[in-house]
C-alpha positions as CSV (number, residue, x, y, z in Angstrom):
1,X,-40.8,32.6,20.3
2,X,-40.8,28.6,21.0
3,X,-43.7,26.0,20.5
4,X,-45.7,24.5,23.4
5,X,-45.8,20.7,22.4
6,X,-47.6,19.3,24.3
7,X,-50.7,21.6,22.9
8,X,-49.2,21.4,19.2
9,X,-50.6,18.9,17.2
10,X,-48.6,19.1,14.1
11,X,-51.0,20.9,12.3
12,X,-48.1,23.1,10.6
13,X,-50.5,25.8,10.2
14,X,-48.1,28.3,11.7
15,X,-45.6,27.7,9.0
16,X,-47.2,29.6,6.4
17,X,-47.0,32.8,9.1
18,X,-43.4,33.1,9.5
19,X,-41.2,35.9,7.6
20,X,-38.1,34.3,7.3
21,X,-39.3,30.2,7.8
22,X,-38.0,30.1,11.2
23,X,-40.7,27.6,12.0
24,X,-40.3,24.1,10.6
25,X,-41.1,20.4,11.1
26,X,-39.4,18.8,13.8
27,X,-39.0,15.1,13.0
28,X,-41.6,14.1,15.5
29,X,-45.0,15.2,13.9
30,X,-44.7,18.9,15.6
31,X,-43.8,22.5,15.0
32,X,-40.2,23.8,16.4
33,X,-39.0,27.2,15.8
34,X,-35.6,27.7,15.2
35,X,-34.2,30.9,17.9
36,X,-31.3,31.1,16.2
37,X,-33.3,32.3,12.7
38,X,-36.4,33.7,14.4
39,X,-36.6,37.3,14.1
40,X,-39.0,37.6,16.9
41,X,-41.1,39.8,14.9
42,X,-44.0,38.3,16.9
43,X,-46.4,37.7,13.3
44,X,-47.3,34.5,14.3
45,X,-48.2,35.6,18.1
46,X,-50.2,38.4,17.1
47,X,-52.0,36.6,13.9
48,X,-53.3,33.2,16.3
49,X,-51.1,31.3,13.7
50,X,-52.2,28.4,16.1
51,X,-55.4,27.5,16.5
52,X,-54.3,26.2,19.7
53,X,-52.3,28.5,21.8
54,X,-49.0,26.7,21.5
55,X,-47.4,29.5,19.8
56,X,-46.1,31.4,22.7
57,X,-43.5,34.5,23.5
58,X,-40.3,33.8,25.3
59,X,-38.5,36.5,27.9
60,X,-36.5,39.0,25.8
61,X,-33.7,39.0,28.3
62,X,-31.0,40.3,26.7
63,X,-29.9,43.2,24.3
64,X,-29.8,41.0,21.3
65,X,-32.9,40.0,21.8
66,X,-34.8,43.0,22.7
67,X,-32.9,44.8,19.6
68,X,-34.6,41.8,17.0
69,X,-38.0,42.6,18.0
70,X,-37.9,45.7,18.2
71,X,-35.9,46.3,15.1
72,X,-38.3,43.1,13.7
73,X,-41.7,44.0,15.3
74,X,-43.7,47.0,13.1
75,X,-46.2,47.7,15.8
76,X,-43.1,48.4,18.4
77,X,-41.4,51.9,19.5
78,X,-37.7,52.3,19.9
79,X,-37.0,54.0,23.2
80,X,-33.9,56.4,22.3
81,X,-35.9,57.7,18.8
82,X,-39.2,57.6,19.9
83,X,-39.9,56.4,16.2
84,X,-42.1,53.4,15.7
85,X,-41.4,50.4,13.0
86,X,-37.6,49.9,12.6
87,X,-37.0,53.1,15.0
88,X,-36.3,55.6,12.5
89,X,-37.7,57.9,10.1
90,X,-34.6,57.5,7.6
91,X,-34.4,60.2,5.8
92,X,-37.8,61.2,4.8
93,X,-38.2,64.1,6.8
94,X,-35.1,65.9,6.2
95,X,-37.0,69.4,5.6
96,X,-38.1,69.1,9.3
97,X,-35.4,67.4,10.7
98,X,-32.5,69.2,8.8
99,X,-30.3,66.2,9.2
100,X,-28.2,66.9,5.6
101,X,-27.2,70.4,5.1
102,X,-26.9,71.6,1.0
103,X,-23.1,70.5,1.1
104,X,-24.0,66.7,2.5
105,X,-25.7,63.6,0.8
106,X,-27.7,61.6,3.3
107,X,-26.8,57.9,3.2
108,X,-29.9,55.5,3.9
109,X,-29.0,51.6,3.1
110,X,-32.0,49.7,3.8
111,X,-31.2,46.1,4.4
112,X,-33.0,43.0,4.4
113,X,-36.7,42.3,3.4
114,X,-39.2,40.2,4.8
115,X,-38.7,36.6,3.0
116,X,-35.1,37.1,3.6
117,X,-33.7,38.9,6.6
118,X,-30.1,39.8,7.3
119,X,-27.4,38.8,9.7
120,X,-25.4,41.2,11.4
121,X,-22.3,40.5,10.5
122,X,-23.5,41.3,6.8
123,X,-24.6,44.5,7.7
124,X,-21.4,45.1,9.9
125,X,-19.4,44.7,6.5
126,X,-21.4,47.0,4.5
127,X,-21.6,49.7,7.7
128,X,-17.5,49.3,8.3
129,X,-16.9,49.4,4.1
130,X,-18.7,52.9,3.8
131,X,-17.0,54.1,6.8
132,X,-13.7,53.9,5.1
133,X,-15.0,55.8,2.5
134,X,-15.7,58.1,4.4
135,X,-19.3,58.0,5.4
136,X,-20.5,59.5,9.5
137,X,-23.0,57.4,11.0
138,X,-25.6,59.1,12.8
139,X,-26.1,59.5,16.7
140,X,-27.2,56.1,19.1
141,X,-30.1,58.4,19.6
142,X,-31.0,58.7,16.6
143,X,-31.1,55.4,15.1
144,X,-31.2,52.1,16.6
145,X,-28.3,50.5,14.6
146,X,-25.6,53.3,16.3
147,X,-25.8,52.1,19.3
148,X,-24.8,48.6,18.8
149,X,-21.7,50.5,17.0
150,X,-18.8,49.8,19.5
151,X,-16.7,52.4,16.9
152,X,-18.9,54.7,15.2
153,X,-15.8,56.1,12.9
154,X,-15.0,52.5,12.1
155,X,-18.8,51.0,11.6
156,X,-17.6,48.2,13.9
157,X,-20.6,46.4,15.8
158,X,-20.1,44.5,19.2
159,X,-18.9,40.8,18.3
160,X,-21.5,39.0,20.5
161,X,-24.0,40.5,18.2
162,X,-23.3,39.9,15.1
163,X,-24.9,36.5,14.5
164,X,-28.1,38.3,15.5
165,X,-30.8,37.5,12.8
166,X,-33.4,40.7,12.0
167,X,-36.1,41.2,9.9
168,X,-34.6,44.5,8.3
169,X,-32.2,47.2,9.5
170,X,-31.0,50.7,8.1
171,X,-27.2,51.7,8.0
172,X,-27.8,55.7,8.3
173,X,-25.5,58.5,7.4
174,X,-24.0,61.3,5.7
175,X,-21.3,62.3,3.6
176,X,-19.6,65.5,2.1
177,X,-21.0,65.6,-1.7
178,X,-17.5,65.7,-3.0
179,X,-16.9,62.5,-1.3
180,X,-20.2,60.4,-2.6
181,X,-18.2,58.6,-5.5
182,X,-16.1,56.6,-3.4
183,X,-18.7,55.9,-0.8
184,X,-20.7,53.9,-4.4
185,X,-17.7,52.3,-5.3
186,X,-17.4,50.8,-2.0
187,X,-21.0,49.8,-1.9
188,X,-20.5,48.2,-5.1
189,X,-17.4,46.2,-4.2
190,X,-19.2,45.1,-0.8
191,X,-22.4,43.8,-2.3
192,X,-21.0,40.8,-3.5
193,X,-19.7,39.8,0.0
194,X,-23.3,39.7,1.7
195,X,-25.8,37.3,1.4
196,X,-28.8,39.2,2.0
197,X,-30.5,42.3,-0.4
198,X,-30.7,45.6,0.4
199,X,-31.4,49.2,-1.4
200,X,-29.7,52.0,-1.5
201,X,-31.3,55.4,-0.6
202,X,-29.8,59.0,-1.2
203,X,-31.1,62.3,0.4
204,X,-29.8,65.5,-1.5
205,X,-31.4,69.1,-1.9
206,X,-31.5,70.7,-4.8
207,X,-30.7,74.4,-6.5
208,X,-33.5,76.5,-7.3
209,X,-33.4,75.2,-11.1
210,X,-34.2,71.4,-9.1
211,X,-30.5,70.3,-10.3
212,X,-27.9,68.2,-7.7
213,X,-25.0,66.8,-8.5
214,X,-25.8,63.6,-7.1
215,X,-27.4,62.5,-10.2
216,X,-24.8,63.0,-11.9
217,X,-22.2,60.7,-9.9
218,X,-24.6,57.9,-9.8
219,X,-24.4,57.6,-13.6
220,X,-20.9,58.4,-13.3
221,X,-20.1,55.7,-11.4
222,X,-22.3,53.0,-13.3
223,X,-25.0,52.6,-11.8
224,X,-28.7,52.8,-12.8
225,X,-31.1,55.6,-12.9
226,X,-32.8,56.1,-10.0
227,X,-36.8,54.6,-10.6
228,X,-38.3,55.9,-7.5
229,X,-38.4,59.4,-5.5
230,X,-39.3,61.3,-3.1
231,X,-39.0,65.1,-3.5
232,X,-40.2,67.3,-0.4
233,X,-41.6,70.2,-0.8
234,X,-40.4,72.5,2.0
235,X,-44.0,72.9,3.3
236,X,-42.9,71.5,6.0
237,X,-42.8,73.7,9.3
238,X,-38.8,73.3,10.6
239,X,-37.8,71.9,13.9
240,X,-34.7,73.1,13.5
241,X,-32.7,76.5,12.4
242,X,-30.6,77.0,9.1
């Protein structure tokens, strides 16, 4: 996005628009917003945050570009999921998708939250530190973070990337139950090296008495109760079989 300024009359209305105040005063009476923090996210396009029309959308001309709006942009599609939003349905659909099998924990860290945003290179850390403790990313075409992954067993993102400023993005994967403990402690260890927020969300199914394990290691390993949930039914009608 980039202000027109010869139709901006410093007005600053647009300001109050912006997710992650990427649009700011620019020493001569007039709007500038900065590319470099600017999600492209397109909320001030689409809202007529300028009474004017000098709000107006640059070329998205290359793959860090295109990646922030669509990662940034609600109203957009990712082309390899075919999932609007942030191009993915996480984990929410497991009982159709049968992503995590009874053995597997499903791995969903959301980070960054409108307000805030994250850099890349925070999210490469966190992606690369539950890699070594053993967490498999999904596919490239099943989530859009993948395929920026230039070594999915590694979590390692491509280096011209990784000052790339988004909205939000989701670090997707899976792990063997057995092996969920070391993938917390690593989670714990790496959240004080980011400087962004993000959750952590866990897909597991249960026995027939509605027990998992999973519980469990969470306490376990120190960390709070759960306070929110989501437990699926299995009305769903399976796309896949086992």
């Amino acid at each position: 996005m980039r202000i027109n300024e010869e139709k901006c009359i410093g007005c600053l209305a647009c300001t109050a628009y912006c997710n992650v105040d990427a649009i700011l005063p620019n020493g001569d009476g007039k709007a500038k917003i900065d590319p470099d923090v600017c999600v492209e996210c397109w909320v001030c396009y689409r809202n007529y945050a300028c009474p004017h029309g000098a709000i107006e959308k640059t070329p998205l001309e290359s793959l860090g570009d295109v990646f922030k709006h669509v990662i940034s942009d609600p109203s957009e599609t990712t082309t390899e999921t075919g999932v609007p939003g942030r191009g993915t349905e996480e984990s929410k659909t497991n009982d159709v998708t049968g992503r995590f099998q009874e053995h597997e924990v499903g791995i969903a860290i959301d980070m960054g939250r409108p307000g805030v945003g994250c850099y890349l290179y925070d999210v490469e850390k966190v992606a690369m530190a539950v890699a070594a403790a053993g967490v498999r990313f999904a596919g490239a075409d099943s989530t859009p973070l993948a395929k920026l992954m230039i070594d999915p067993d590694t979590g390692k993102l491509q280096d011209d990337l990784l000052d790339l400023h988004v909205l939000s993005v989701i670090i997707e994967g899976k792990v063997e139950i057995d092996g969920l403990p070391p993938v917390l402690a690593a989670i714990r260890e790496v959240e004080g090296q980011i400087d962004t927020v993000f959750s952590l969300g866990l897909v597991a199914q249960v026995d027939e008495a509605g027990n998992t394990p999973v519980l469990d290691m969470i306490e376990e390993c120190g960390l709070d109760t759960p306070q929110r949930g989501k437990v699926n039914m299995g009305l769903g009608r399976p796309l896949y079989d086992g």
